[in-house]
C-alpha positions in Angstrom: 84.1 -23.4 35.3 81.9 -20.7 35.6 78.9 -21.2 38.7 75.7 -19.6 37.6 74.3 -16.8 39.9 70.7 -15.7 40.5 69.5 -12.4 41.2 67.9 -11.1 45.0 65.1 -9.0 45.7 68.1 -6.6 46.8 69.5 -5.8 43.5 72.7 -8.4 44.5 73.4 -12.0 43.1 74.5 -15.1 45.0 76.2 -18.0 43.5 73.7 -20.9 42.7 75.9 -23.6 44.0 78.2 -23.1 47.1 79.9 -25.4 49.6 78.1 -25.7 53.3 80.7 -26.9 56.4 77.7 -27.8 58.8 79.3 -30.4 60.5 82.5 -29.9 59.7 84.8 -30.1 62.8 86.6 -26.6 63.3 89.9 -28.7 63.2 89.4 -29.5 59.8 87.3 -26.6 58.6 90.2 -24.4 56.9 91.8 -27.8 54.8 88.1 -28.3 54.1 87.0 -24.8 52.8 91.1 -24.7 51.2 89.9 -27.6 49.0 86.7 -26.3 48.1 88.0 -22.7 47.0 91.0 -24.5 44.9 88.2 -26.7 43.0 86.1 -23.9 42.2 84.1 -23.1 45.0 83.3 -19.3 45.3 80.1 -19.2 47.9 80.7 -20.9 51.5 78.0 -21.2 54.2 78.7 -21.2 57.6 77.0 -20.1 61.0 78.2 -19.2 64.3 77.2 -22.1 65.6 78.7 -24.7 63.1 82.4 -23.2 65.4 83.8 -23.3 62.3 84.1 -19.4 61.1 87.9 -19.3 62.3 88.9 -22.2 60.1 86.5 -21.2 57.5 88.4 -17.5 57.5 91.4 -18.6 57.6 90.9 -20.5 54.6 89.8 -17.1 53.1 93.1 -15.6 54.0 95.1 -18.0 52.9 93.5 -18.6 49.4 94.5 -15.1 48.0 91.4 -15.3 46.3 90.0 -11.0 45.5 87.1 -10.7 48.2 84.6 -9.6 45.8 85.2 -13.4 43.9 83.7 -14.8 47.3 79.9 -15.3 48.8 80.3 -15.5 52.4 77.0 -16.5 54.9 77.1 -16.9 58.2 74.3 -17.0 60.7 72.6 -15.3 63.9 72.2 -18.1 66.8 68.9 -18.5 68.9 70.3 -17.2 71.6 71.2 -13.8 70.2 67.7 -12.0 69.1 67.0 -9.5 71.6 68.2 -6.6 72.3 71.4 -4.9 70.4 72.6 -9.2 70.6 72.3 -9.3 66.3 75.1 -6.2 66.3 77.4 -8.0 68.9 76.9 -11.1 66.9 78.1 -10.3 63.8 80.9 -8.6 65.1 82.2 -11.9 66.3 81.2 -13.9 63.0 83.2 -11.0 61.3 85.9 -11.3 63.4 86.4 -15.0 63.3 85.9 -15.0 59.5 88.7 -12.0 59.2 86.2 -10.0 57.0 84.5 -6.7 57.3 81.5 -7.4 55.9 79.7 -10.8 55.2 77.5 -11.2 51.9 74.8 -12.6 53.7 73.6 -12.8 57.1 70.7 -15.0 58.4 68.4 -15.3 61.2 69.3 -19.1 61.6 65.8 -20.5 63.0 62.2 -18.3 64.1 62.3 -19.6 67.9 58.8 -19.1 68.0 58.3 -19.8 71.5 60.5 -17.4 72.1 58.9 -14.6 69.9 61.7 -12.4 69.0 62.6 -13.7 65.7 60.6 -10.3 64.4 62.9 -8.5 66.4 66.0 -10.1 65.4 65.3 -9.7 61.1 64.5 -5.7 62.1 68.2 -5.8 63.4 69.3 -7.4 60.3 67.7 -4.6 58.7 69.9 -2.4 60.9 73.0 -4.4 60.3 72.6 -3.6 56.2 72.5 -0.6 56.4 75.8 -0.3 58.7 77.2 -2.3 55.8 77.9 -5.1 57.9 76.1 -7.8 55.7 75.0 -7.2 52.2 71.9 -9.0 52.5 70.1 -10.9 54.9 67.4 -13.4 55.0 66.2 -16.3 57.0 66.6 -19.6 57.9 63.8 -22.2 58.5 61.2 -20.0 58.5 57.3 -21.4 57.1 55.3 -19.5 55.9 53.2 -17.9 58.8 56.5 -16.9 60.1 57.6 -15.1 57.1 54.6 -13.4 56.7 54.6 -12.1 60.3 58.2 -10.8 59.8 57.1 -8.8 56.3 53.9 -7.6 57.8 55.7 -5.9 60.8 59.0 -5.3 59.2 58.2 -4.1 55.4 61.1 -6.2 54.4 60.8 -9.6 52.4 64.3 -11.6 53.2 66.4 -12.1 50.1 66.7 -15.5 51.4 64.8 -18.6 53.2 67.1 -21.3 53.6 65.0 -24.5 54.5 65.8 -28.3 54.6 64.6 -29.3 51.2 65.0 -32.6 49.4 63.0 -34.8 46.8 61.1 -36.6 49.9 60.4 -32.8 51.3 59.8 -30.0 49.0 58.2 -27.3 51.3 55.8 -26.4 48.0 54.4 -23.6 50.2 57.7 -21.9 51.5 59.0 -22.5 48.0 56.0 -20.8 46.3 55.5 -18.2 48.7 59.2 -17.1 48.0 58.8 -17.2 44.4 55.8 -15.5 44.9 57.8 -12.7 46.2 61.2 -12.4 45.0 62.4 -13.9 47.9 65.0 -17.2 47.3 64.8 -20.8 48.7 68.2 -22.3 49.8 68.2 -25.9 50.3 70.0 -27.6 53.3 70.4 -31.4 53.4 69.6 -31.0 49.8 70.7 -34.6 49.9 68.6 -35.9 52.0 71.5 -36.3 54.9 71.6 -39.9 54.0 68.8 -40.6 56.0 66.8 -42.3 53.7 67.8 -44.3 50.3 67.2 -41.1 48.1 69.9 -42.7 45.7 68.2 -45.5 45.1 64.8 -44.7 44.0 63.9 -45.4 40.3 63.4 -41.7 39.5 66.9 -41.1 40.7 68.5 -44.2 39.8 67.3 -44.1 36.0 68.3 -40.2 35.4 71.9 -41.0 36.8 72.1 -44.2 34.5 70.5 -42.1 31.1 72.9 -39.2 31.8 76.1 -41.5 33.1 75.9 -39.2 36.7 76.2 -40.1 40.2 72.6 -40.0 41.7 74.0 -37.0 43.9 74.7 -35.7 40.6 71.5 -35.7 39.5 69.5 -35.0 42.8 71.6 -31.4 42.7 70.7 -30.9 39.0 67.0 -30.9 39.9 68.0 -28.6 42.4 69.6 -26.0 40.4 66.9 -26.9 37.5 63.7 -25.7 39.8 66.0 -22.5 41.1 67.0 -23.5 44.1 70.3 -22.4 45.3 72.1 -25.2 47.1 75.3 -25.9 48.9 75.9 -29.7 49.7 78.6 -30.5 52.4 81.8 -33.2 52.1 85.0 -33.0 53.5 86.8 -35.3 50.5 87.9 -33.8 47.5 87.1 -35.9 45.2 83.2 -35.4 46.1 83.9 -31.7 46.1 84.9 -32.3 42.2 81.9 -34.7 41.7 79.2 -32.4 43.2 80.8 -29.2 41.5 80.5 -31.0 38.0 76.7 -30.3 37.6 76.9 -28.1 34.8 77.3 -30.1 31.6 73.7 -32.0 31.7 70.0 -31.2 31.6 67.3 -33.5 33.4 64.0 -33.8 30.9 60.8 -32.3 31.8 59.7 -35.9 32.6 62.6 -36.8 34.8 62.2 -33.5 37.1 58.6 -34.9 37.0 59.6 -38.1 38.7 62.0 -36.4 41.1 59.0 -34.2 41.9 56.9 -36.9 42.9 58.9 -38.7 45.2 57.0 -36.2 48.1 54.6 -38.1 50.0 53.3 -34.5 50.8 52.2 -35.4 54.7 55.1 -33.9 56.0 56.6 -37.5 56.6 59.7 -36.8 54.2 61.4 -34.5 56.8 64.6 -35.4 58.3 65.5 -32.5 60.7 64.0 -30.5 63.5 60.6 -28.9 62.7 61.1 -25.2 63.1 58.2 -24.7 65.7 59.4 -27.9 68.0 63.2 -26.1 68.1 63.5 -23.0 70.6 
């Protein structure tokens, strides 16, 4: 099976589909990420603070896969902007995840109260070109906060990674990416299960006219509107099921109904919003 890959604003490409361990206990991380790689996973996405990059490197290690097959994110914590913190930082990630360089490295959330999210992406900067991270990019940043980081930086990120789902499509983050070469990542691209996303017509009917699982189809839409997205199990039998994307195509009309399951008030949204969470 090969995973299609989409093209960064750096000149490097990222695997459109990956496997995401948020939540995965540490204990179970490396038979977790082991399962993944066998099935065809090549791009994992962890963060320092998931505790996971051990078993998620050890799983690297073991798998004898060639490096340069494998995607590996990880992400800077809140509590590591200022300063030189970004450099010490990824030296633990790296060190945890047994690598020497990580393919991309994110600011995990803006901190806004804090104001030194600015600061932390011009470190990122510094931490490319010590060739510690091939690219880097962001993590639940809206718009004004993007555009502060560019305007003070010079640097679009390669990538935003923002909770999207059906129920909340950030149009504006989305747009303002697109806008500028800069890619949208979807967490909980599922929805987290914390609302019936499965059974809604729109989803229902594409999964019964193309004989999918609705989580089938909700990552179809996904990949169909360019998002890159990475949804997160620990059985392997829904690491085959969410990996076997590949063979369909929703219609113009079905994405249309996926589309317009947004009440577009901001009500859809499951997690944190990335102002409230300093």
């Amino acid at each position: 099976m090969t995973i299609p890959t989409v093209e960064l604003n750096d000149g490097n490409s990222i695997p459109q589909l990956g496997y995401g361990v948020f939540l995965v206990p540490a204990d179970d991380a490396e038979r977790a990420v082991s399962d993944a790689l066998e099935v065809g996973y090549r791009h994992i996405d962890t963060a320092a603070i998931y505790g996971n990059e051990s078993g998620v490197g050890a799983a690297i290690a073991k798998s004898g896969i060639p490096r340069d097959e494998l995607y590996i994110t990880t992400k800077l914590w809140n509590d590591r902007h200022d300063g030189d913190e970004p450099r010490a930082a990824i030296a633990e990630s790296l060190d945890k995840l047994g690598l020497e360089q990580v393919d991309l490295y994110l600011v995990h959330w803006p901190t806004p109260a804090k104001d030194n999210y600015v600061h932390a992406f011009a470190k990122l900067i510094e931490l490319r070109e010590a060739g510690l991270t091939r690219s880097i990019g962001v993590s639940n940043h809206l718009v004004e906060h993007l555009e502060r980081v560019v305007a003070e930086t010079g640097v679009v990120p390669a990538v935003n990674q923002i909770e999207l789902h059906p129920a909340y499509q950030q149009r504006a983050e989305v747009a303002w990416g697109a806008e500028r070469g800069m890619r949208t990542e979807a967490w909980g691209p599922l929805g987290q299960g914390k609302y019936d996303l499965f059974g809604t017509a729109a989803v229902s009917d594409a999964a019964g006219a193309h004989q999918k699982t609705p989580a089938q189809v909700v990552l179809r839409w996904h990949l169909q509107k360019g998002i890159i997205v990475f949804p997160k199990s620990v059985r392997i039998e829904r690491l085959r099921e969410n990996l076997d994307v590949f063979d369909f195509e929703l219609s113009d009309a079905e994405i249309a109904a996926i589309d317009g399951l947004d009440p577009l008030d901001g009500s859809g949204r499951v997690g944190t919003h990335p102002n409230e969470f300093n």
